[in-house]
C-alpha positions in Angstrom: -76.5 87.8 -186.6 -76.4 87.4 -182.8 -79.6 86.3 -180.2 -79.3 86.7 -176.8 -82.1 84.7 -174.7 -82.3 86.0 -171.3 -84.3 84.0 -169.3 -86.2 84.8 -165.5 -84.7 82.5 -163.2 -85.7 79.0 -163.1 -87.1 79.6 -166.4 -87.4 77.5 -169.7 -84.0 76.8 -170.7 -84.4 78.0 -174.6 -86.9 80.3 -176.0 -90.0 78.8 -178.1 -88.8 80.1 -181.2 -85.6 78.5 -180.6 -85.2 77.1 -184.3 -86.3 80.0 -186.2 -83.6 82.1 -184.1 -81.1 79.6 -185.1 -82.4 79.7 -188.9 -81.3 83.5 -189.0 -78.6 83.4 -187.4 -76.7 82.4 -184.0 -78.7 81.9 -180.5 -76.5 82.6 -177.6 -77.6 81.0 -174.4 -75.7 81.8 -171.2 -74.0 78.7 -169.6 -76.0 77.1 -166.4 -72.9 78.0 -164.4 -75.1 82.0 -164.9 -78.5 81.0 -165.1 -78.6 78.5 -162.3 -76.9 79.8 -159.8 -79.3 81.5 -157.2 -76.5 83.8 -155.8 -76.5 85.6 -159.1 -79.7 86.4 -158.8 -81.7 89.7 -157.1 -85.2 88.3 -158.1 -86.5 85.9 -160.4 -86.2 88.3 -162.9 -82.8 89.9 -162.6 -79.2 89.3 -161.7 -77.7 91.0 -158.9 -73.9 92.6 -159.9 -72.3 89.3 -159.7 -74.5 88.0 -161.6 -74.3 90.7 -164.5 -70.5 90.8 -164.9 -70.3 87.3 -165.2 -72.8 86.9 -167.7 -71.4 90.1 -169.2 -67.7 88.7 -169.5 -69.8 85.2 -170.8 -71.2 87.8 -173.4 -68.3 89.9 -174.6 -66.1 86.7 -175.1 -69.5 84.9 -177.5 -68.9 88.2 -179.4 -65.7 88.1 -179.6 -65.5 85.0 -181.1 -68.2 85.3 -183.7 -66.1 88.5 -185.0 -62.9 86.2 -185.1 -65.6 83.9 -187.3 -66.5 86.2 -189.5 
């Protein structure tokens, strides 16, 4: 099982239930290369289109290679 954390910008770099996401299954946090770079960003709360295709390509290759794990 996959967890995405998506985090506001500038925001706390893991979610508070952190461990019991990672007891069920896999957490997937975007690299800071995404989440702190303010020209991905629209507001503090969402990506601009840069911003979503490259945390989109980030995403599809994570699931890509938990199906090549499994």
């Amino acid at each position: 099982m996959l967890f995405l954390y998506l985090p506001a910008y500038g925001g706390i770099p893991e979610p508070e239930e952190a461990d019991f996401y990672r007891s069920k299954g896999t957490l997937l946090i975007a690299p800071d290369s995404i989440y702190q770079s303010p020209e991905f960003w629209k507001d503090p709360d969402h990506m601009n289109a840069f911003g979503s295709a490259a945390l989109s390509a980030w995403l599809a290759a994570e699931i890509a290679q938990d199906e090549e794990r499994n």
